[in-house]
N, C-alpha and C positions, 0 to 999 in steps of 0.2 A: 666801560667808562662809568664813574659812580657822577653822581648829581651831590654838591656838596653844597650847602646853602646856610649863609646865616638863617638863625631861625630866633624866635623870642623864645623867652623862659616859658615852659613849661612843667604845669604843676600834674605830673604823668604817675606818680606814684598814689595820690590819689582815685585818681581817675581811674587805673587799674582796678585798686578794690572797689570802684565803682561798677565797672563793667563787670568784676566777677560773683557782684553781688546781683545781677542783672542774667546774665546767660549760665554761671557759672565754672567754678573753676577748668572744668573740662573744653568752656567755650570762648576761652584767652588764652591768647600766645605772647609771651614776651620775654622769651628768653633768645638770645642775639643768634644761636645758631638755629632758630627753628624759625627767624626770623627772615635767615635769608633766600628762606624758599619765593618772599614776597617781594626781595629787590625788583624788581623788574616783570614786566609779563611778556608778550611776545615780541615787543620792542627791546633787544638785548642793548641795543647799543649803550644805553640810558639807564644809570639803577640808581635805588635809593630806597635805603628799608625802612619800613615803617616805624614808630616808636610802641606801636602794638597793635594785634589783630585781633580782632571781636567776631563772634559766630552768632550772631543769633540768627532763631528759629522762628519770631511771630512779627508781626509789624507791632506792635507793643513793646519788644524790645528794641526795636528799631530805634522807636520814638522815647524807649528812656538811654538811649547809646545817645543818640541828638544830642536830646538836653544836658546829656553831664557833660560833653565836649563844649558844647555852650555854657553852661556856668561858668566851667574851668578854663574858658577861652583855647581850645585847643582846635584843631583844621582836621579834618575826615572828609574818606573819599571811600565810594562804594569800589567794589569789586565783586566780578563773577569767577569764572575760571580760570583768569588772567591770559584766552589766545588773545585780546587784541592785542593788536599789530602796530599802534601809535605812542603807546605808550599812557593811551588813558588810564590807567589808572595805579601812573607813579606818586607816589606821595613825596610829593616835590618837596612840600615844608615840612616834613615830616610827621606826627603825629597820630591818628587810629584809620587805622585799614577798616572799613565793615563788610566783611568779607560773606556773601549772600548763598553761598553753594547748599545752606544748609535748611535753605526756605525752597524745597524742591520739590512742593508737593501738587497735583492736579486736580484742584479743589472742585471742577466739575465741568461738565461735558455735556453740552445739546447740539447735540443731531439735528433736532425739530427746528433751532433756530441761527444754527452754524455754525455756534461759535463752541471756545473752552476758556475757561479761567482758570488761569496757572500762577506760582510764584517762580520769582524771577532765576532763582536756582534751579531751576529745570532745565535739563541738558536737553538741547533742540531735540536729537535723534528720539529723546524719550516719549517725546508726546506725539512723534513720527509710529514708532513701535506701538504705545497706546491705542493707537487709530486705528491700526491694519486691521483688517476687515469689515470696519465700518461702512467703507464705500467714500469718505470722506480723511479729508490729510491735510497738514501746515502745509501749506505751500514753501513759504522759506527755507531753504536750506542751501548754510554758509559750507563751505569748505572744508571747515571744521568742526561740522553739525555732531559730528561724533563727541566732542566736548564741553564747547562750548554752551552758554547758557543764554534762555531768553530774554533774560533783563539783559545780559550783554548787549542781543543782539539790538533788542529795544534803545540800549545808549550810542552805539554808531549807527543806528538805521540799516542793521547788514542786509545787504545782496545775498548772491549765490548764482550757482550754474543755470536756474530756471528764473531768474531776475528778466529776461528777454521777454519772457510772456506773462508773467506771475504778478511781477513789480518787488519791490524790496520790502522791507521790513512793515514801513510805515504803511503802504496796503494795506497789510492783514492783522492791524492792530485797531482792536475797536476802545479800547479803553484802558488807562491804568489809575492804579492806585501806588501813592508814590508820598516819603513821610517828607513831609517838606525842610530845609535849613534850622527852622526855627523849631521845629518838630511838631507841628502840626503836621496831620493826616486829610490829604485832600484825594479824591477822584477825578480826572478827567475822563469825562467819555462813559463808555460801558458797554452792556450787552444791545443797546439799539444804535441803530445805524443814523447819521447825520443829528447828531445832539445838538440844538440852538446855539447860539454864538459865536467866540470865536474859536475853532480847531486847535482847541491847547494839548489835546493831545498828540496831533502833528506837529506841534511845537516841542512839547517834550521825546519825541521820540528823536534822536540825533541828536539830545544835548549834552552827551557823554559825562551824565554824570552831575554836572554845572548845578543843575536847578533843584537836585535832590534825590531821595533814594528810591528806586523802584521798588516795590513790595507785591504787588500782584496786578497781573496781565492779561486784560480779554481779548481773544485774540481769535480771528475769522478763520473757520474752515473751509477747505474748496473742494470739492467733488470730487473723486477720483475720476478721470479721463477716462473714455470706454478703451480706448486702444494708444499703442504706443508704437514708434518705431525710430531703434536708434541705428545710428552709422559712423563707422570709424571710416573716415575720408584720409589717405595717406599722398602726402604732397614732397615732390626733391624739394623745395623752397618754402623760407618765410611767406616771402612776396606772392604767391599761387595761394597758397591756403588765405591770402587775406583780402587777394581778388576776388576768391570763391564766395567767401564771407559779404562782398558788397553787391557781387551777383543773385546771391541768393534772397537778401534784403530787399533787393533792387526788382526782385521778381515778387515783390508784394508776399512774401512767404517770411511768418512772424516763427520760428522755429521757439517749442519749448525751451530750449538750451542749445549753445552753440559757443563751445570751448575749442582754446586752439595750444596744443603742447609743443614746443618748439625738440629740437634734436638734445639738447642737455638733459632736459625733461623725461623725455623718451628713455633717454638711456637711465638713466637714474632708475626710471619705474623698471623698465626691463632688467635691471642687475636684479635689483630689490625682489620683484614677484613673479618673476616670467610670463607675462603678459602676452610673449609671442610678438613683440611690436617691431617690424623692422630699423635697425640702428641707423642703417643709413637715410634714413626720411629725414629729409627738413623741419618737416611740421606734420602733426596731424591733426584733424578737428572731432571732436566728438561733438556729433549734431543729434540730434531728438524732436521728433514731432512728436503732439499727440493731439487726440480727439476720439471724432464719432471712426468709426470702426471705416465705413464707406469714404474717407476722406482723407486718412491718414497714408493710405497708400499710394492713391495719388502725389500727393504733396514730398511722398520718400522717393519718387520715383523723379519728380522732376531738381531735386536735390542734389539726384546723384547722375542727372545731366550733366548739371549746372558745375557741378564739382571736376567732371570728366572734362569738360568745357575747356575750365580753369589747372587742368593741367594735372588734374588727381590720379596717380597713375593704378588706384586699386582704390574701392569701397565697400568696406566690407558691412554687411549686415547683420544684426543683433538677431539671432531666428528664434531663440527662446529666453522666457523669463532669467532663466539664468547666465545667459552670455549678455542679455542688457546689465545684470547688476553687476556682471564683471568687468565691463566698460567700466560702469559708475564707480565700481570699487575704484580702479584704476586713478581715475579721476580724484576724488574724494582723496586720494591716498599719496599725492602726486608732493606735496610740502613734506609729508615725512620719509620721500625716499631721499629728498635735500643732505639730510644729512652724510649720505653715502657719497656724497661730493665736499662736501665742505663743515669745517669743525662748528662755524656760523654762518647766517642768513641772516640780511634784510630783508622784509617783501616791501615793496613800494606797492601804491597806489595813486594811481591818476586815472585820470578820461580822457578822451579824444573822441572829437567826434571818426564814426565808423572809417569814412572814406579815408582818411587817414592815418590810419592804422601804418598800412605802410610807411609813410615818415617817422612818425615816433618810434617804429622797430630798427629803421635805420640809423637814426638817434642812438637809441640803446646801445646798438652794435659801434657806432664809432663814439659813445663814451665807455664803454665797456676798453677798448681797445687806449683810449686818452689816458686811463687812468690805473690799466694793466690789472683790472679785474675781471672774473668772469661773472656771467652774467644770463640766466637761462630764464625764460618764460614763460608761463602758464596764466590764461586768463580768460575773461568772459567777452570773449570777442564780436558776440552778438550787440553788446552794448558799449563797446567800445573802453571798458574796464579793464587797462592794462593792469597785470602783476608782477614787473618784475623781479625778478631775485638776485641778491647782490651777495656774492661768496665771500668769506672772507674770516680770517682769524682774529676774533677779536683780544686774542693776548698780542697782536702787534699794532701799538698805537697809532704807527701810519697807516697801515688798512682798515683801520677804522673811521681814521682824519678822512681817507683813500673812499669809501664808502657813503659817506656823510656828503661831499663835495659831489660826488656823481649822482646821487639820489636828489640831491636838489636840485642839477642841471636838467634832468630828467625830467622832473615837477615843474621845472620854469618851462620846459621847451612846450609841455600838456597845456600849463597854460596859453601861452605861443601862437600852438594849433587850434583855441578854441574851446579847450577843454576846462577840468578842474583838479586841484591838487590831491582829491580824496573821491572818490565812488563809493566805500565803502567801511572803509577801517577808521577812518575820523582824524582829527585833527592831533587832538591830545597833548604831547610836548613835543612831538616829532616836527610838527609841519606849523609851531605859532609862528616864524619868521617870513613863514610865506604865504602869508596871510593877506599882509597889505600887499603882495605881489595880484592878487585875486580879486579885493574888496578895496572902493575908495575908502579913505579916510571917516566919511560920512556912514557909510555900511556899517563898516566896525562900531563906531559910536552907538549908533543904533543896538547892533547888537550887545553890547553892554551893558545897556542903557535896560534891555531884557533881563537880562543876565541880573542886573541890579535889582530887577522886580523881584525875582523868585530867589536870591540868595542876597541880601542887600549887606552881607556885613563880609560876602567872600570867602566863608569857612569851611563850605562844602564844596571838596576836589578845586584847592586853588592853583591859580595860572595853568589852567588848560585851555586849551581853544584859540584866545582870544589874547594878544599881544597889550605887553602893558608898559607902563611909562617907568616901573622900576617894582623892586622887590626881587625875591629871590627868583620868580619866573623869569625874568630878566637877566639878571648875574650868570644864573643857571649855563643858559643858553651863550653869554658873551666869555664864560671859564670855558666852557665845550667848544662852542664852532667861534673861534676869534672868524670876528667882521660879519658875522649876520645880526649882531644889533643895529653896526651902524647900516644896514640895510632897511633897519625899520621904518 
């Protein structure tokens, strides 16, 4: 489905020689078929290509890419590798992608005081690999760590499978540097911990983009753990693996990571990589402690009680380095055997609190059934970060309509439970209608009212997040889903 939007004139044939007098010919794209590798990023439902893509390399260019879209009045929106999953970073009103992959460098590294400063084009796994042997590692790491990048992860706040113990993104960022709207270059934060004032860096991390461009990231290292111990927990049922899950919580036991893959899932990874995983299992969990060496086995031992308890009818054990990372593979790799099921995928994103896991799966399973799609999922079950995935072709306009409609009921019912429409992937264009479902009236204003501070004229990444009284974020949204405006 393309996003068609009135948009104003634009003076883009300038602005081009602008940009290529800036990065250079090599680092603009604007011809229409090279163009539409950027319709869209891991939000397919939703496209819209840009009127040109820019590469720069320094935060200098950044900040003269800024100002020429500012003279020439024209709208820009950063991008990293394009996996999210909301759609941050469509260029709704068309006009310059600044596309950051190419600012990927690890400007430096202390051990002595724990951190590293990186640029935001840095693929997570990369600065994972940098580490190894240090004794010290990123803690973060999304699901998509293999691609994705860290200024990505910096504009949705991402998660991941050790989110349970770790915490998300906004944790282990001590500071950024970020070229603001107007193109100035300002700093939040930095290499020391608890900076005076107010926490603008926990402010900017989760603003998908809104408040300006990331250019370089300090970001905390965590120790590596003396010892590890993972377990594939194999359950007949949903409902048992999500028992086990609140048993385990319930027993004071904060596990590193605790994923739950339902039987769709399963099968998918097993066609794909032969993993060895039984087809008929409902569910499995891949759980992980770690720690001091004296405590960990403990803690695996009363896990896989607790799991037996709950109806786990096998747990099998990681016994070396390399049957843990093939767990992990498994895992990490679980979205790209999707495709061995279906030509398209949605992933959704919501919360629930833990205990209720169980409702919201049953949910799933009778909208899945309402609306005659299928619907398999994988997610961080420790924190109650459901994922689920919505099959479907999108060259037939109904299962697309078909997809859109069940993804929301899903998002209203998390609300419902207590929960929230996003854990991790962000708001973007996907979820602005259900916004005011979440936030009074008053909230939103507020946030705006931010939003106004750091972009005050709206030209950097417009109508994302945040639901508006008209323009083409508005249109967008009431061409696509008839009657989720008048739900505003």
């Amino acid at each position: 489905m393309s996003v068609q939007t009135a948009s104003p004139p634009r003076v883009l044939h300038p602005l081009v020689e602008r940009l290529r007098g800036i990065v250079g010919n090599e680092g603009v794209i604007g011809r229409e078929d090279e163009l539409l590798v950027y319709e869209c990023d891991g939000y397919v439902v939703e496209k819209k290509t840009p009127d040109v893509v820019v590469f720069p390399e320094t935060t200098e260019q950044v900040v003269a890419i800024v100002q020429a879209c500012n003279e020439l009045d024209v709208p820009f929106v950063p991008r990293g590798a394009g996996t999210s999953l909301a759609g941050g970073t469509l260029p709704v009103g068309g006009g310059v992608m600044i596309c950051l992959t190419r600012m990927r460098k690890i400007l430096e590294v202390s051990l002595r005081d724990r951190y590293a400063v990186v640029e935001p084009g840095l693929v997570n796994v990369h600065l994972t690999n940098h580490l190894k042997g240090s004794g010290y590692h990123y803690a973060p790491d999304p699901s998509s760590q293999g691609a994705c990048t860290i200024g990505g992860n910096v504009a949705t706040n991402s998660g991941g499978p050790h989110t349970l113990k770790y915490g998300v993104t906004v944790n282990h960022v001590l500071g950024v540097e970020a070229v603001m709207p107007d193109g100035s270059v300002v700093q939040f934060g930095g290499p020391c911990e608890d900076s005076p004032g107010y926490d603008l860096t926990g402010l900017f991390v989760g603003s998908e983009g809104t408040f300006g461009v990331c250019t370089k990231v300090w970001v905390r290292l965590t120790r590596d753990p003396a010892a590890y111990r993972t377990m594939l927990g194999i359950f007949e049922t949903v409902k048992a693996a999500t028992e086990a899950i609140s048993a385990i919580i319930g027993a004071g036991i904060i596990p590193a990571a605790l994923e739950m893959m339902d039987q769709g899932i399963v099968g998918a990874l097993e066609q794909a990589f032969h993993f060895g995983f039984p087809l008929d299992a409902g569910a499995v969990l891949l759980i992980e402690v770690d720690g001091l060496e004296v405590a960990v086995d403990q803690e695996a031992e009363r896990i896989v009680a607790l799991c037996q308890q709950h109806g786990a009818r096998e747990v099998r054990m990681a016994n070396t380095p390399s049957e843990r990372a093939l767990l992990w593979k498994c895992r990490k790799q679980a979205f790209g055997a999707i495709g061995r099921l279906s030509p398209s995928y949605c992933t959704q994103d919501g919360v629930v609190p833990r205990t209720r896991l169980p409702e919201i799966l049953d949910f799933i399973n009778a909208t899945s059934e309402k609306y005659g799609l299928r619907i398999v999922n994988v997610f961080h079950a420790g924190d109650g970060n459901i994922h689920p995935i919505l099959l479907f072709d999108e060259r037939h306009a109904e299962q697309v309509k078909a997809v859109i409609a069940a993804g929301d009921e899903i998002l209203e019912k998390c609300i419902a439970l207590g929960g929230s429409v996003t854990g991790e992937h962000g708001i973007g264009v996907e979820k602005i209608s259900l916004m005011n479902h979440l936030f009074t009236e008053e909230t939103l204003a507020v946030m705006g009212d931010v939003r106004k501070a750091f972009n005050p004229d709206g030209r950097c990444a417009p109508h994302k997040m945040l639901p508006t009284a008209g323009g083409c974020g508005m249109e967008h949204i009431e061409r696509n889903h008839p009657g989720r405006r008048a739900a505003m």
